[in-house]
Every structure is written in C-alpha cells, then in structure tokens.
N, C-alpha and C positions, 0 to 999 in steps of 0.2 A: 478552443474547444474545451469546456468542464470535464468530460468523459474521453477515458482511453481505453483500452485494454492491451496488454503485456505478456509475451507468452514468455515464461519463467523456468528455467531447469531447477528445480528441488529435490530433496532427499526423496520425494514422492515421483518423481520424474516430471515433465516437461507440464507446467500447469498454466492456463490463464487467469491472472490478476485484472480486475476490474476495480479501476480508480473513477472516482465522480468528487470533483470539486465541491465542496457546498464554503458559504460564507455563514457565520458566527457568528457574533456581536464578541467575540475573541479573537477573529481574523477567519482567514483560510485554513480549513481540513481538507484533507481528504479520506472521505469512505472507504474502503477497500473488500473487496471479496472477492475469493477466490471460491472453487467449489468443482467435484465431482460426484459420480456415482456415490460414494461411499462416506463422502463431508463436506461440510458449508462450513466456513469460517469469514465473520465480518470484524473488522476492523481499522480501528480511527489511526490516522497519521497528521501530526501538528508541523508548523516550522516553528525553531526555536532557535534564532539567531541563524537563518540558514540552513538551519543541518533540520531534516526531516526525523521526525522520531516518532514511534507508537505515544499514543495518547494513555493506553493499557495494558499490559501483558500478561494481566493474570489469568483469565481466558485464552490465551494463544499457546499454540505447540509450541516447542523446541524448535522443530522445523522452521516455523513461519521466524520465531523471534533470531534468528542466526541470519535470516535475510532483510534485516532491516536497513541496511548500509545500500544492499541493491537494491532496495523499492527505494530507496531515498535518491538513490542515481537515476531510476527513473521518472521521476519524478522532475528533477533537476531538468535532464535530454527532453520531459512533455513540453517545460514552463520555454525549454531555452527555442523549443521549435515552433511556439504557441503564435 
C-alpha cells in the first residue's frame, strides 16, 4: 500500500499523519501531511542510507522537526508490514 495514515501524540496533542509514497527519478519519498482546524503542514521525507530524514526543515515547526526519529519508525513498521 503507497498510502497510510498514523495517529501521532505531539506537543499539539494526538494528530494524524498522512504518508503517500510517491517515486522520483531520485528513489522513494515520502509526502507527509498532517493538518487540523487551525494548520496544514506538508512535507517531504527521503531515505538516506536507511534512516528516513526530512528532505526540508526550513518551513516546519519545532514541533514537527523533534518528530522526525518517530515518522522514520513509522515509516520503517509501514515498509516492514507492506
């Protein structure tokens, strides 16, 4: 499955994370966005030797960018049940 989504505890409280695989003539990203009443945030996540990483951070909260380790776990748990 390309598409998951993730219910996530953050400094905002309990969020969904919506991943969608897309392919690149650079490999595998994934899209990411999460989003309530109040804000939309999208962004890219690469693999880079295994280890999932933002593609960007100058646009993202604080919040988002301290959960980078757990979207990379889940990430890992999508690929390992895929």
């Amino acid at each position: 499955m390309s598409s998951f989504t993730k219910n996530i505890e953050t400094q905002k409280g309990g969020l969904t994370f919506y991943f969608n695989r897309i392919y690149t003539v650079n490999g595998v990203k994934y899209h990411v966005s999460v989003r309530n009443g109040r804000f939309t945030h999208y962004f890219m996540m690469e693999d880079g030797n295994e280890q999932w990483h933002f593609t960007d951070i100058t646009a993202l909260p604080d919040w988002i960018i301290i959960l980078e380790r757990k979207l990379e776990n889940v990430i890992h748990q999508h690929l390992q049940e895929g």
